[in-house]
N, C-alpha and C positions, 0 to 999 in steps of 0.2 A: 798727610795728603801730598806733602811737595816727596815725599821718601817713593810711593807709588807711581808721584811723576817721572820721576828721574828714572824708576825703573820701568818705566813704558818708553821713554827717548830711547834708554839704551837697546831691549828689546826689536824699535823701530828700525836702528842703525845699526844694528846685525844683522836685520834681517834686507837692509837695502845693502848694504856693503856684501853681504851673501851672494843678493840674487845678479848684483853689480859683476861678481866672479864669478859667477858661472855664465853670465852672458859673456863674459871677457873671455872664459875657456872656451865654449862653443865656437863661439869667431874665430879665434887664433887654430883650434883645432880644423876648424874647415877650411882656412886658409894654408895650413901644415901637410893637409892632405891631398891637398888639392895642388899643391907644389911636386910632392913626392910620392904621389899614387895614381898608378896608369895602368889601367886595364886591369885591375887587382892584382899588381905584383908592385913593389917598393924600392925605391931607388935607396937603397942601402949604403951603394955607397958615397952618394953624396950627401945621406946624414952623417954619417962616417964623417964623414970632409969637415964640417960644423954642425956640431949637437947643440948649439946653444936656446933655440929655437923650440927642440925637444924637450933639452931641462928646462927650460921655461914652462915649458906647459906642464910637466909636471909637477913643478914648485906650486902652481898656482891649482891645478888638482888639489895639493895637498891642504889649500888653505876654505877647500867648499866642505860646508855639509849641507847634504839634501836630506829632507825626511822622507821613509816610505813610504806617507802620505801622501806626496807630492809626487806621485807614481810617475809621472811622463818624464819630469824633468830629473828624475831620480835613477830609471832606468836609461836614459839618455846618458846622463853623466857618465853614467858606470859603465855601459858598453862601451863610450867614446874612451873613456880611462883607461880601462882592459885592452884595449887594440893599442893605443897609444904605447901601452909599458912590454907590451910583448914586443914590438918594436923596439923599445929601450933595452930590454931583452937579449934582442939579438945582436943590434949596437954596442953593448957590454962586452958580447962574445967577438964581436966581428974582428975578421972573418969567419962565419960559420954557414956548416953546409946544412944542417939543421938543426932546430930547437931542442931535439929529443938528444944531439951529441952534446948541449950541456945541463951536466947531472942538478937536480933540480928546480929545471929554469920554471914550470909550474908551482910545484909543490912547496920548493923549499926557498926560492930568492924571493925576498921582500923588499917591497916598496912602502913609501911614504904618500899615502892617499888618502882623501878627505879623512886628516886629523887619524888615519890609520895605520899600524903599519901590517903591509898584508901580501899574500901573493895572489898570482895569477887564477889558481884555484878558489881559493878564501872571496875572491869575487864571480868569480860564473857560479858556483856553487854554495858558497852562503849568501850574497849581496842578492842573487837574481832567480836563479834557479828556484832555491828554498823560497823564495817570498811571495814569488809570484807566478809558477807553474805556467811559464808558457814557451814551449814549444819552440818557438820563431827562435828563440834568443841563440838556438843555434847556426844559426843561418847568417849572425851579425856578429857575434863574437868569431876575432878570425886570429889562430893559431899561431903564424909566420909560418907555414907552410902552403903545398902547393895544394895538397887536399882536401884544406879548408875551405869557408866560401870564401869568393872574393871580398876584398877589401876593396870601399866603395873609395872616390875621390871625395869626399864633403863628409860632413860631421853627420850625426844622429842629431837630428832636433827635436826637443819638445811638442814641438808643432809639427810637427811631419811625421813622427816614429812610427805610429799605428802603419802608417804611408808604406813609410820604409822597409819596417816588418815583413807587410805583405808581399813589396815586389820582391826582396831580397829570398824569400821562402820560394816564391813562385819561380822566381830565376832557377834556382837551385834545384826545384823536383822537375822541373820543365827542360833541365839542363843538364849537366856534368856530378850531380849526387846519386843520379838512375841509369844504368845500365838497362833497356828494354829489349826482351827478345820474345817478338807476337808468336813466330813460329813455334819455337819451344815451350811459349808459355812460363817464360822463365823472366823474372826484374833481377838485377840486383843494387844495390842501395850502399851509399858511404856506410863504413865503417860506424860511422857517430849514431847512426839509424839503430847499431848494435850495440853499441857501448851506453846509450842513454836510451834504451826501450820503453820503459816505464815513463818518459817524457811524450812518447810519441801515443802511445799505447792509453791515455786517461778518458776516465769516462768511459770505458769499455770500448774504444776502438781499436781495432789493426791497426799495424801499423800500415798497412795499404789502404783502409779508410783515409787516415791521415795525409797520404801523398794524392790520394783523389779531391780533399779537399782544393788543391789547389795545382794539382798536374790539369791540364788543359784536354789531355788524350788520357783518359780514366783506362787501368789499368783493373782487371778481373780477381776478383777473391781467387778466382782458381790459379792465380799463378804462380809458381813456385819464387818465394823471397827468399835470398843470401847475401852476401855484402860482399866486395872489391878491397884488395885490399887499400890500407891510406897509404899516400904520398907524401910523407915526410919531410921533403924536399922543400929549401927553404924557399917562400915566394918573393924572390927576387926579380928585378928586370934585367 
């Protein structure tokens, strides 16, 4: 009986010292970004100036696990995580003129995150993509370039994300990811629209279904879709 109890305290006190850090990542993350993100571009270089702030918050990444169960606070974490290290990313590189000049800043550089070590990739597409099939995630996960969406000032929260999702997707089809020509009868759409189809495309929709759910000025099955190219360019201020 007392062997049971001892391992119900411990249990208890992992799971309070857990949920303790990741409220303590959320905070410190929304207060990180909220310092060095203006208009969705990153003052670069006065993280440059003093990282200490940045590895902080990734030391303390390193030390959360969420389970996928706990879907809000688990998709929160890891988008916030993702944007953060792509920023570390290019911090690493700085000065750089874009992500794509150094050679495997996705694919192949790893980090130390919840208890992981992983890249850039390894989380949009195994942590989030693969888990949970939705869409929006593109509209929040943001590259270090200029093509990407913008990178908001405040953190992703648990309590708000569903929120976030939405206006961040509607920003972006209602904004600078569409190209519209009524005349022509011609859209064209970010590059990502092209590269991740099969995201946009489920459940048997177009991908101009998709931009009508949430474009404001609904756009005609008859209109000729092609894509722009992406802006590489890193989103600096």
């Amino acid at each position: 009986m007392m062997k049971l109890y001892t391992i119900l305290i411990a249990l208890l006190f992992t799971f309070s010292v857990s949920a303790q850090d990741l409220d303590t990542f959320f905070s410190k993350t929304n207060t990180f970004l909220g310092e060095y993100v203006k208009n969705g571009k990153v003052a670069y270089s006065k993280i440059n100036e003093d990282q200490s702030t940045l590895n902080e918050l990734l030391k303390i990444a390193d030390g959360i696990s969420v389970e996928t169960s706990d879907a809000k606070n688990y998709q929160a974490f890891w988008i916030n995580v993702y944007n953060i290290s792509v920023i570390k990313g290019i911090i690493d590189n700085y000065p750089t003129k874009s992500p794509l000049d150094n050679s495997g800043f996705f694919d192949k550089t790893t980090y130390n995150l919840g208890g992981k070590k992983i890249t850039l990739n390894d989380i949009e597409h195994k942590l989030l993509r693969a888990k949970f099939k939705d869409a929006r995630f593109h509209f929040v996960l943001v590259c270090g370039a200029i093509g990407c969406p913008p990178l908001i000032s405040n953190a992703y929260l648990p309590g708000t994300l569903e929120t976030q999702l939405e206006t961040q997707t509607k920003l972006a089809l209602n904004g600078s990811f569409l190209k519209v020509n009524t005349k022509k009868k011609r859209v064209q759409a970010s590059e990502i629209m092209k590269w991740y189809k099969e995201d946009f495309t489920m459940n048997g929709m177009s991908e101009i279904d998709f931009i009508n759910i949430y474009r404001t000025e609904k756009i005609s099955e008859k209109f000729k879709l092609s894509y722009f190219s992406y802006n590489w360019s890193v989103n600096k201020q």
